[in-house]
C-alpha positions, 0 to 999 in steps of 0.5 A, a space after each residue: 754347528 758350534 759348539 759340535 763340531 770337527 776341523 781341520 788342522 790348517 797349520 802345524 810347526 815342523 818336525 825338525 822345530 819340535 826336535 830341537 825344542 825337545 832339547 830345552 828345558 821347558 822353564 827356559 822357553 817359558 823365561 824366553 816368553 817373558 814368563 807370560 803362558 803357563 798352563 796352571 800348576 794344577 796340570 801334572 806330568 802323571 807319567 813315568 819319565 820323559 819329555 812331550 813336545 809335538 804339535 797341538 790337536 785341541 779338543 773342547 768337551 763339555 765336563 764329564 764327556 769324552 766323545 771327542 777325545 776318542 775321535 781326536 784320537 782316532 784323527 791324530 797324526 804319530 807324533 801328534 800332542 792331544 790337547 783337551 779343554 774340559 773346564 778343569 772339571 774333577 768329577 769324572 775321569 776322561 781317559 784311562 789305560 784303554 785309551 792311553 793304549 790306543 794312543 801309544 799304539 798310533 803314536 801319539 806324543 802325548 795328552 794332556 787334559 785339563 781334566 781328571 784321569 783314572 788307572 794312575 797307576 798304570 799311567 804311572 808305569 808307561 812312559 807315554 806323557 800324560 798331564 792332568 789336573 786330578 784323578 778319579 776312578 768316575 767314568 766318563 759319559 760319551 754323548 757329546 757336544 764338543 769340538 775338535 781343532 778350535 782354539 782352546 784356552 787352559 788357565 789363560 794359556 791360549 792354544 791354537 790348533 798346530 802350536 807347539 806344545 812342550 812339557 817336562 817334569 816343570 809342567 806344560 807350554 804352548 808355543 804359538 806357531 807363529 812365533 816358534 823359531 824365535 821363541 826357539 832362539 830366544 830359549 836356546 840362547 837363554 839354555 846356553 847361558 844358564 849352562 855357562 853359569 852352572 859352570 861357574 858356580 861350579 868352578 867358584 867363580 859365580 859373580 854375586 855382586 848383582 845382588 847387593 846392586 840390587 838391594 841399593 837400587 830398590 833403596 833397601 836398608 841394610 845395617 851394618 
């Protein structure tokens, strides 16, 4: 039935691409993708420290509702990112510390809900990464519908089923499957650069005329 419904993941990217991505800022692959996806700056890292990255499980749910985010964690694999689209509703809290236990203890890589939680603090002492966009101590209710495996959409950002998902303390990014190990080679050249220029600017030598070039090609005027 749409609408409620439970699929299968037909795809999902590699453990070794995960691990590699896990080394790059999440601000580089987004530069690397033109600057075009980007979960919402209302999606917060809510945990105590560390990078997400693993391969997506979406859940849609209706506001209010967490049925389905019992069952995608009772499905996921270790090393697995729950993904849940619930409208960016604040009303009721969808997961709190039972459920962020149960899924430390099946391995999970991390949640992220465009939604509210409650226990911040609790969340906030685990390293288990958590983003969401808000904060309730409001339960949730458990009578569904929703759909688990659908393509989802947070923000605009379109998540599939088996994308990549990657956060860091600068929010959170869907790579598509389809284009990871490009996105990936795009990032880390991007990475590498950004670090030669650390250097540079450490050692004095950052070069700053692109500026002034800039400000003459766009025509603006300077006095003298």
């Amino acid at each position: 039935m749409i609408g409620f419904r439970i699929l299968k993941r037909r795809r999902q990217v590699e453990p070794s691409l995960v691990e590699r991505f896990r080394t790059l800022p999440v601000a580089n692959i987004s530069d690397s993708m033109s600057r075009m996806a980007a979960g919402g700056a209302a999606l917060r890292p809510l945990h105590r420290g560390g990078v997400m990255a693993g391969p997506a499980i979406t859940v849609k749910t209706r506001p209010g509702d967490n049925l389905m985010i019992h069952k995608a964690l009772d499905i996921a694999s270790p090393g697995d990112v729950i993904v849940v689209d619930a409208g960016g509703d604040l009303t009721n809290s969808l997961i709190g510390e039972l459920m962020i236990a149960h899924a430390q203890k099946r391995g999970i890589a991390g949640i992220v809900l465009h939604g509210a939680v409650r226990d911040s603090a609790w969340i906030r002492d685990n390293d288990l990464p958590i983003y969401a966009a808000g904060i309730s101590h409001r339960g949730p209710y458990k009578d569904g519908p929703g759909e688990i495996n659908v393509p989802i959409s947070i923000e605009g950002m379109v998540i599939e089923p088996g994308d990549l998902v990657i956060g860091d303390d600068d929010g959170i990014l869907c790579v598509p499957f389809d284009h990871a190990e490009a996105i990936y080679e795009a990032a880390r050249k991007k990475h590498e650069a950004e670090e030669k220029k650390m250097l540079a600017i450490g050692e004095g030598r950052d070069d700053r005329s692109w500026v002034d070039a800039a400000l003459v090609r766009l025509g603006c005027a300077i006095e003298a």
